[in-house]
N, C-alpha and C positions, 0 to 999 in steps of 0.2 A: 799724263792725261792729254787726249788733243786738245788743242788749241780749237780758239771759236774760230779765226782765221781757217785752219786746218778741215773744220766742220762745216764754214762754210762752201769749199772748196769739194767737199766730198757732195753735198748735198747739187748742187751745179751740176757736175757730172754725172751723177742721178738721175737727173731731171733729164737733163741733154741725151743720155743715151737710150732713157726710155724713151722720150718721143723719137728718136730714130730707127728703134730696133725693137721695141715690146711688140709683141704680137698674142691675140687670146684668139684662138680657130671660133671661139661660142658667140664671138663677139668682134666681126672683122673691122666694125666698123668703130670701137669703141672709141666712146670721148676722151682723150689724153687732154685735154687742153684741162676739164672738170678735174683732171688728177695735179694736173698742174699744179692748178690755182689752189688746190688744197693742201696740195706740197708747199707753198708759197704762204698761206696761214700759218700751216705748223712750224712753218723754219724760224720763229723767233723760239717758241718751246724749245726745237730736238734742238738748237745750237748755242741755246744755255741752259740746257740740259746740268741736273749737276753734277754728272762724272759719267765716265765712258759706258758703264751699265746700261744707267737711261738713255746714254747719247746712243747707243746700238739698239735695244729697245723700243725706243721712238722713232728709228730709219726702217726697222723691220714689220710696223703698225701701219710705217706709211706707204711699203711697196706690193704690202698685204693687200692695202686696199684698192690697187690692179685687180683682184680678183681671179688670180690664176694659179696652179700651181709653178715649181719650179723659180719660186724668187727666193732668194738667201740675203744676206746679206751679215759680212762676216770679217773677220781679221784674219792676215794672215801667218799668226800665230797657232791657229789650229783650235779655239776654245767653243762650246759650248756646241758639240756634236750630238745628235739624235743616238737612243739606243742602238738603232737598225744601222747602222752607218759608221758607230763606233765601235760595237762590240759584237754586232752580226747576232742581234736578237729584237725579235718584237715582243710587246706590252700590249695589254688589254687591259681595261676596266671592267674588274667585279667586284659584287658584294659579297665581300667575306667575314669569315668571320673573325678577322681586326677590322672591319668595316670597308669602307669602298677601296680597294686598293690595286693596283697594277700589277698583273700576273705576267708572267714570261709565257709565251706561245709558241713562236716558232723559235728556234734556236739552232743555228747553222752550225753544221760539225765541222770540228774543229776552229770554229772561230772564238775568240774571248772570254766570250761568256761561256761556250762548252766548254774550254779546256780548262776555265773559274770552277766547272763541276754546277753550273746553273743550268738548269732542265727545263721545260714544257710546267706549268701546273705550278712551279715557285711562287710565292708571293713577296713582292719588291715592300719591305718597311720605309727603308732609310738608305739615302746616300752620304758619306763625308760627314756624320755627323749630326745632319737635316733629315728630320723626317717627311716621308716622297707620299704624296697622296693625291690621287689623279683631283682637278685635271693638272695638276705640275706634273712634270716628268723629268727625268733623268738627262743631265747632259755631261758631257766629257771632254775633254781637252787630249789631244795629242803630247804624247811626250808627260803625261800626268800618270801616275797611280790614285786608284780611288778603291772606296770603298762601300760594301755594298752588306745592307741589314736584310738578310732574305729568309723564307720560313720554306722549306726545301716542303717540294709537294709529297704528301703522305707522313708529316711530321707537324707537331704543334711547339716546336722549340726554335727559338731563331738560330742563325748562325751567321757569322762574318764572313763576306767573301774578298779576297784582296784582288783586285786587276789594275793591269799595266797597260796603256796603251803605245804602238812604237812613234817614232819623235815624226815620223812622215809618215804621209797617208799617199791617197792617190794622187797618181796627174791630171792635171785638164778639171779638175772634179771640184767641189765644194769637200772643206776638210773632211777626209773621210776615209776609213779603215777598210778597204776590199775583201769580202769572204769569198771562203773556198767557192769557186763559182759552178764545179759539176761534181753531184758524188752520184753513183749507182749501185745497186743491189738486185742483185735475183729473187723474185718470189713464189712461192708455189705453184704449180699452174702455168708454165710456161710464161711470168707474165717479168719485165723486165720495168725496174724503178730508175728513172732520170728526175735526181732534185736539183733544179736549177736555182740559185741564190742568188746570180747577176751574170751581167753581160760586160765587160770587163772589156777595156783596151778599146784604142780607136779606131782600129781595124777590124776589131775582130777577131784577128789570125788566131793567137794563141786558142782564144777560149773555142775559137771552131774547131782547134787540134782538140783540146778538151775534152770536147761533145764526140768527133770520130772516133775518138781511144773510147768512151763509155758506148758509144752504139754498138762500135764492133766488138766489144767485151760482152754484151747483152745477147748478138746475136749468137757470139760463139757455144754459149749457153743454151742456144736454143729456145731462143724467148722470142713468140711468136704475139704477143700483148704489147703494149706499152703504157706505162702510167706516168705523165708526164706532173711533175709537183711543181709552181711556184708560188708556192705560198710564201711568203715573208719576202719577194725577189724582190730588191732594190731597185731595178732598172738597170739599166745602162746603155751601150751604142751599138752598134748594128751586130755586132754576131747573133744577136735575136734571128737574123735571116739567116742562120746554118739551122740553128732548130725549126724554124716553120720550113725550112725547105725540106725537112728530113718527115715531114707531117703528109706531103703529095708526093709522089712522083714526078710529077710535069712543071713545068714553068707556068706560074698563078702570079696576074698583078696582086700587090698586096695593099698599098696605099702607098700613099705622099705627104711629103712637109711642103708645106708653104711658107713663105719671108714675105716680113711686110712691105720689100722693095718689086720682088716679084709678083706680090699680091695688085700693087699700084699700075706695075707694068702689063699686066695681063698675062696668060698662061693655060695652057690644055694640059689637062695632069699626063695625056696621050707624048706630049713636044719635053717633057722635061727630064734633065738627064736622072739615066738610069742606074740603079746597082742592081743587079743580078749575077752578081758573086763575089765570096767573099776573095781574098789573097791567099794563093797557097803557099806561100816563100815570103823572103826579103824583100826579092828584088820587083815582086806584086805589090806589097805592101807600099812600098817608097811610092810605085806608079801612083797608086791612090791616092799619097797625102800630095803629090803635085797635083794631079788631076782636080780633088777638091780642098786641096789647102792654099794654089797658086793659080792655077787658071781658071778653075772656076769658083770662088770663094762663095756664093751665094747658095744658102741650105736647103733651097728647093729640088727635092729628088723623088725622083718616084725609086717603090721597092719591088721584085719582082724575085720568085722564089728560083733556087740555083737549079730545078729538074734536076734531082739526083737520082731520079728512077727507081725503080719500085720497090719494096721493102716488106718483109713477113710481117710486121705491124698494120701493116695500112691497113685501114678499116676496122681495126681492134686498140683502139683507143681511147685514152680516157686523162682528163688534165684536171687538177686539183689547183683552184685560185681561193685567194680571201683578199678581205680589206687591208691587205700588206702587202699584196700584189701591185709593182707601180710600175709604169712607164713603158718600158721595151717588154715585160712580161706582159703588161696589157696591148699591146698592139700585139704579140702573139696569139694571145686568149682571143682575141678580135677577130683574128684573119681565122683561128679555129674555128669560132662559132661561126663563125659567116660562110662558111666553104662547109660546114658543118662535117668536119676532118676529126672530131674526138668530140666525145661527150665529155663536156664540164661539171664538175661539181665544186659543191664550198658556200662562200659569198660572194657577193659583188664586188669588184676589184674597187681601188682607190680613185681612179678617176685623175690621176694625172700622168697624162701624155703628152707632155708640149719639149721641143728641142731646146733646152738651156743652153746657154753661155756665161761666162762669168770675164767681167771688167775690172780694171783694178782702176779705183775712182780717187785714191789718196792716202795718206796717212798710213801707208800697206792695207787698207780695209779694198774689197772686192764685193761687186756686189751680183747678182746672179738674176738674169729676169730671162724668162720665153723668148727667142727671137724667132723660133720657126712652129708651126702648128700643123698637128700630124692629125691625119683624114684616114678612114680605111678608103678601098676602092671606088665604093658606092656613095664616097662625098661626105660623110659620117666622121666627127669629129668622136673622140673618145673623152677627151676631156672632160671635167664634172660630170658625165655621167659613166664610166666607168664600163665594166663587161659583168652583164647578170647569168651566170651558170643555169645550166638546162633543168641540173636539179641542186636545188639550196636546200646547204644543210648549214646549220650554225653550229659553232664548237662550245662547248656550254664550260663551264667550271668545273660539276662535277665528272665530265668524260676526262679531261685534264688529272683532275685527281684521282682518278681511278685507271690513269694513265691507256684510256679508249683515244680512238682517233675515227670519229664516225664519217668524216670526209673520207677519208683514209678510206674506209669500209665498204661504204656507199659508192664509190670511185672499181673499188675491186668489183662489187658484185654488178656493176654497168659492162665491167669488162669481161664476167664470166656467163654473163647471160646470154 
C-alpha cells in the first residue's frame, strides 16, 4: 500500500503541475487557485484514505472537479482500463429485459472483444464474478484475464466469455490496448467504407500509410462515394490530418491548440507554427520529434490540410459519428461540418477535444490532465460541446437486436441521393 508520506508527495505534484500546465479552452480564465484550496481540504481524506482503492478514487474525484475532459489518473501497472480502451468495444445503457444494463455497440474488428465473439446488441450481466449494472462499468487490468457474463444478441441464455489482455499497452498513452485503426469494404453502388477506430502513433506516419493502402484499394474498385465511420473512435494524434486532408483537395486551415504558457504570452493563430503534412519516411519522422519535441517543446500549433488534390469522392460524402466519437475523430467531424465537405449522420460526438499529457507524480502513479486546448479555425472550441450531425439518428436496442444499423442506412441514402 503507499505510504501517507508517499501520498503526500503525489498529491504536491498534482497540484504543482496543474497550476502550471492545466488548461480548459471553455474556460481560459479559470480559477486554479478555488481548485487549490479544495485540493488542500480534501488531502487530509485522500492521504488517509484507507487503502489504495480509495486513495486512487479520491485523486480521480478531485481532478474531476477541473471540469474537463482528458484527466486520468492512474498506476503504472496498467489497472482499471475503460472498455473502449482495453478491449476496442463501447457500452450503452438500456432497459432490457434483465433490466437496465449495458449493451455492446460499437465493436472494432479484430479487437478483443471481436475475436471473444462479443458483437453489437450483446448484453453485459457480469464481470469476474460481480454483477455489472450501469452506471458501474467494466474495467480491466493489462496483463489480466477476465471474465465476462454476456446474453449474446438474439438469444435469451447467458454465456461466459473468457479475454486476455496483452502485459503492455500503448506509448505516450494512458494504460490502453490500440485497435485495429483502419478497415474498409466496398459497397454496392460505387460507394467505398473507411472505419476509423483511432489515430495511432505520434507522428502519424504509420497509420497515414494505413489510410493510403485503404484509399487506394477503394479507388481501385471504382468507388466513386465515401462513407466515412468513427463511431466508437478513441481519438488520438495527428494523423487525423491524413484523413481530413483526403476530405478537400486544397490546403484548408483547420484549427489550433493553444498552452496556457502561449495563452499568457499572447499569439495570432495566423504566427503560430504549422503542420501541414504528415512524415513520409523515417528520416521525416525523426525531423518532427526534433522540431517539436526539442526546439520547439510548446503545443501550440496551428493544423492545415496536406492539399492532396482532387479525388472521385469529393462531393459524395457522408461520415457517421456518435457519443463515442472523441477527440481527433471530433476535430475531424469539425473541420467536416464546418467546410461542409460530407454530410454527417448519428449523435453528437463526446465533446472532449483537449491535448493531454501525462506526468509521472510518484509512487509509479502518473497523472493525465489537458495542457493544450484545441479551436477550430473560426475560434470554436469543441470541447463540452461536441459535433451535432446534419441529420440525428439514435441507435435504439431494438435495431441492435434485430441487427439494423439505421446510421448506417441513413448515411448510405445521403450518399445515394
Amino acid at each position: 500500500m503507499t505510504t501517507t508520506a508517499g501520498r503526500e508527495e503525489i498529491l504536491t505534484n498534482i497540484t504543482k503541475i496543474v497550476k502550471e500546465k492545466f488548461i480548459n479552452p471553455n474556460d481560459l480564465n479559470q480559477d486554479l487557485d478555488a481548485w487549490e484550496a479544495k485540493a488542500a481540504e480534501r488531502r487530509p481524506a485522500i492521504v488517509n484514505a484507507a487503502d489504495d482503492v480509495e486513495f486512487e478514487k479520491e485523486v480521480r474525484l478531485l481532478i474531476a472537479q477541473l471540469g474537463a475532459s482528458h484527466t486520468a489518473f492512474f498506476h503504472g501497472s496498467g489497472n482499471g482500463i475503460p472498455a473502449p480502451h482495453a478491449i476496442s468495444a463501447t457500452l450503452t445503457a438500456f432497459e432490457t429485459d434483465r433490466g437496465s444494463r449495458l449493451v455492446f455497440e460499437d465493436v472494432v474488428e479484430d479487437g478483443i472483444a471481436f475475436r471473444a465473439g462479443i458483437g453489437p446488441g450483446d448484453i453485459l450481466l457480469g464481470q469476474d464474478d460481480l454483477e455489472i449494472a450501469p452506471p458501474q462499468a467494466p474495467l480491466f487490468a493489462l496483463g489480466k484475464k477476465h471474465t465476462l457474463r454476456v446474453v449474446p444478441r438474439g438469444s435469451s441464455s447467458e454465456r461466459t466469455v473468457e479475454i486476455e489482455l496483452p502485459v503492455k499497452g500503448a506509448k505516450d498513452r494512458p494504460p490502453m490496448i490500440e485497435p485495429k485503426s483502419v478497415s474498409y469494404k466496398v459497397l454496392p453502388g460505387g460507394v467505398g467504407l473507411l472505419k476509423i477506430a483511432s489515430f495511432p502513433g505520434a507522428s502519424g506516419r504509420v497509420f497515414a500509410q494505413r489510410l493510403d493502402h485503404a484509399v487506394s484499394e477503394l479507388l481501385k474498385a471504382h468507388c466513386d462515394r465515401l462513407l466515412i465511420d468513427l463511431r466508437g473512435n478513441i481519438g488520438g494524434g495527428i494523423g487525423s490530418l491524413r484523413l481530413m486532408s483526403y476530405l478537400t483537395p486544397a490546403r484548408v486551415p483547420i484549427g489550433y491548440s493553444l498552452t496556457r504558457r502561449r495563452l499568457k504570452e499572447g499569439f495570432s493563430k495566423e504566427s503560430l507554427p504549422k503542420i501541414s503534412r504528415l512524415p513520409g519516411g523515417r528520416v521525416a519522422e525523426i525531423a518532427m520529434a526534433i522540431r517539436f519535441g526539442v526546439l520547439q517543446k510548446d503545443r501550440s500549433v496551428a493544423m492545415e490540410t496536406e492539399g492532396l488534390g482532387p479525388r472521385p469522392f469529393h462531393g459524395k460524402m457522408a461520415m457517421i459519428i456518435n457519443e463515442h466519437s472523441h477527440s481527433a475523430a471530433e476535430m475531424v467531424a469539425a473541420f467536416a461540418s464546418t467546410n461542409d465537405l460530407v454530410h454527417t449522420v448519428g449523435h453528437r460526438t463526446a465533446g472532449e477535444v483537449l491535448g493531454g499529457a501525462n506526468f509521472r507524480v510518484g509512487s509509479e502513479y502518473r497523472v493525465r490532465i489537458p495542457i493544450a486546448g484545441w479551436y477550430t479555425w473560426t475560434g470554436c472550441p469543441i470541447e463540452a460541446v461536441g459535433v451535432v450531425p446534419r441529420t440525428t439518428v439514435d441507435l435504439t436496442l431494438q435495431a441492435l437486436k434485430d441487427e439494423r444499423d439505421p446510421q448506417l442506412d441513413t448515411a448510405l441514402e445521403a450518399l445515394r441521393a
